[in-house]
C-alpha positions as CSV (number, residue, x, y, z in Angstrom):
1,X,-30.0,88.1,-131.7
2,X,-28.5,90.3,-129.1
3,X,-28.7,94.4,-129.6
4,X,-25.3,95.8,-129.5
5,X,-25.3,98.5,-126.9
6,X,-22.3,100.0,-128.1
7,X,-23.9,102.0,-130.8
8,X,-25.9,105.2,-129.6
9,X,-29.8,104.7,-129.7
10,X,-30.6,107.5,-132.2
11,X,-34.3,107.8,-131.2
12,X,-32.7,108.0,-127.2
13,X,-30.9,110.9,-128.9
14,X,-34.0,112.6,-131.0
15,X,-36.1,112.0,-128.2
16,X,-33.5,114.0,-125.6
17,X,-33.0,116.2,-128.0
18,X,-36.4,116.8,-128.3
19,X,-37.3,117.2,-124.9
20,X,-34.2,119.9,-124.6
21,X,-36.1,122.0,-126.9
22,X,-39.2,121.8,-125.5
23,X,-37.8,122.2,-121.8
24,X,-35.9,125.7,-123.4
25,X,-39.2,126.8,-125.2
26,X,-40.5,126.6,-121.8
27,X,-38.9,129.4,-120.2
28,X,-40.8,131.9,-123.1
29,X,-43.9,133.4,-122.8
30,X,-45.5,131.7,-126.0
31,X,-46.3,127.7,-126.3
32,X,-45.1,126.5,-129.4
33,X,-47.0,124.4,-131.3
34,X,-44.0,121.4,-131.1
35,X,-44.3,121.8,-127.3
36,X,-47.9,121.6,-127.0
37,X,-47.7,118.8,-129.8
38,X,-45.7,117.0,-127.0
39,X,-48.0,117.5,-123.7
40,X,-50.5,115.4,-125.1
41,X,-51.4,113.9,-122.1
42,X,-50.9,109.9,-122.0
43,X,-48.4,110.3,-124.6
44,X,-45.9,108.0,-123.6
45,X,-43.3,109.8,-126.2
46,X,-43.9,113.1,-124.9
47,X,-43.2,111.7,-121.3
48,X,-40.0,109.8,-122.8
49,X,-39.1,113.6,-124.6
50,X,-39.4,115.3,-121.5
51,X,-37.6,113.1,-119.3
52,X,-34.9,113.1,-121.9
53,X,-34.9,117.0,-122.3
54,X,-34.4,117.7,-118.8
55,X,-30.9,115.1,-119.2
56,X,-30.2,117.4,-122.2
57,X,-31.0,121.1,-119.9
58,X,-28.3,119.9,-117.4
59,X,-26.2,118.9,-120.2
60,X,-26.5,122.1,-121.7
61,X,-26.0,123.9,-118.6
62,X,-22.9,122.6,-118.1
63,X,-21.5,123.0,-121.4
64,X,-22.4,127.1,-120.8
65,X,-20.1,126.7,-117.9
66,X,-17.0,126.3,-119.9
67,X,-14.2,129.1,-119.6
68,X,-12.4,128.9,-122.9
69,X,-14.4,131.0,-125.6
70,X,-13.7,128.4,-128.5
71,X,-14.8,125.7,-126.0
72,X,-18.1,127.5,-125.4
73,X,-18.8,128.7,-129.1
74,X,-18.6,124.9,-130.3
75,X,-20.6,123.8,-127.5
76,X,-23.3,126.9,-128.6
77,X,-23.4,125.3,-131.9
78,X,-24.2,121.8,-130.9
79,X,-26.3,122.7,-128.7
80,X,-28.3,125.1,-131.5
81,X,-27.7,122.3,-133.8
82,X,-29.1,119.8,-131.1
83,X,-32.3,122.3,-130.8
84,X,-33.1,122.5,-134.3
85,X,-32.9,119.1,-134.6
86,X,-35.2,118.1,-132.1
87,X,-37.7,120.7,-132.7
88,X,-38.1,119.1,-136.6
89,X,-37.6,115.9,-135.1
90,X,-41.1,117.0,-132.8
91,X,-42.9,118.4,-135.5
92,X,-42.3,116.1,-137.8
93,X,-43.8,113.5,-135.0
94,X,-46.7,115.6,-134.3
95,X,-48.1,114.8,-138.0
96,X,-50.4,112.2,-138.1
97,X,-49.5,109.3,-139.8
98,X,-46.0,110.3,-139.0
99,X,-45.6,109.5,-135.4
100,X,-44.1,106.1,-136.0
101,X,-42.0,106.8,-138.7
102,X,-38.6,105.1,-137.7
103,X,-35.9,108.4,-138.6
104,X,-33.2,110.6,-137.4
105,X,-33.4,113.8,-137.9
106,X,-29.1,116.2,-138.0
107,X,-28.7,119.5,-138.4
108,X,-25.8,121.6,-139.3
109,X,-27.1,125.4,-139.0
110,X,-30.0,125.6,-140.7
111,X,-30.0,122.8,-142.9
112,X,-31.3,119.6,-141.5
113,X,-31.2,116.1,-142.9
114,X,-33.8,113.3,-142.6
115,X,-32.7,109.7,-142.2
116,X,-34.9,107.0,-142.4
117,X,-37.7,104.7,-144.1
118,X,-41.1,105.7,-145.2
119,X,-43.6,103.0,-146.2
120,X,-44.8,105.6,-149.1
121,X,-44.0,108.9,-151.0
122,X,-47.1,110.5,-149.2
123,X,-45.3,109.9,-145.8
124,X,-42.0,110.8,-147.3
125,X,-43.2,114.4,-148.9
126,X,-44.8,115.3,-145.6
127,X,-42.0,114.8,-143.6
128,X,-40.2,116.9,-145.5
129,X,-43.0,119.7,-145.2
130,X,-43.3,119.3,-141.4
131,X,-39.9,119.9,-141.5
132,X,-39.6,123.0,-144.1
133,X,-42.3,124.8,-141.5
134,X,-39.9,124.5,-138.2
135,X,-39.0,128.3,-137.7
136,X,-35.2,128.2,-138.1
137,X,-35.1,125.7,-141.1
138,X,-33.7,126.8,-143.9
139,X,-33.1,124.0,-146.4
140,X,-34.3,120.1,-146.3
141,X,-32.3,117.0,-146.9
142,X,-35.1,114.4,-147.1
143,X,-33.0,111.1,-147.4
144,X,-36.0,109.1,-146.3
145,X,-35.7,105.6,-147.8
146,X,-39.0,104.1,-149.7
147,X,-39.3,100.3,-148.1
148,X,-43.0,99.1,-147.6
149,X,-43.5,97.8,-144.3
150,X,-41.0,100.1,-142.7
């Protein structure tokens, strides 16, 4: 079976998205816990995430460069939506057990969703909690699926 490369890969996107945040969080004075979460050396997904964050900086960069006002404030909230994502997204991945949890994680202000499987309700509930503790998350949408072997 051949993949289809027209649809969007949505971990690529998490995982960009992910690495934006964490290239952002940089610039501040304070760690985070998602960004240390990520340097775990050897990690080969915090090395995909950062690699993909810096795509996502110059993205981001650019889209501040726009001269019409609407044009900017939609690309401020995609890009803040894009954030918020990616940080849950990262501490969501930073729980153990979690890590290979196959999920997308959307956000629309401060309400994010959770798209997925779980291979159990343990895994699904602390999902959810990771994400409930992301500063910036208001509400949870755990849509997680139950299917063993997931």
């Amino acid at each position: 079976m051949k993949p289809d490369y027209r649809k969007p890969d949505r971990r690529g996107i998490c995982a960009a998205a992910a690495a934006a945040l964490v290239l952002s969080l940089g610039g501040c004075g304070d760690k985070p816990a998602v960004e240390t979460a990520l340097a775990k050396p050897g990690s080969a997904a915090a090395q995909q995430a950062l690699q993909a964050a810096a795509a996502e900086q110059k993205k981001a960069e650019e889209n501040a460069r726009a001269t019409d006002p609407a044009q900017r404030a939609a690309h401020a909230k995609e890009a803040a939506d894009s954030a918020l994502a990616a940080k849950t997204k990262a501490a969501i991945v930073a729980v153990p057990g979690l890590e290979n949890l196959p999920m997308d994680v959307r956000a629309s202000g401060n309400a994010v969703t959770l798209y997925g499987t779980a291979d159990n309700e343990e895994q699904r509930h602390k999902a959810e909690k990771a994400a409930a503790r992301v500063p910036g998350v208001v509400s949870v949408n755990n849509k997680l699926l139950l299917v063993r072997g997931s």
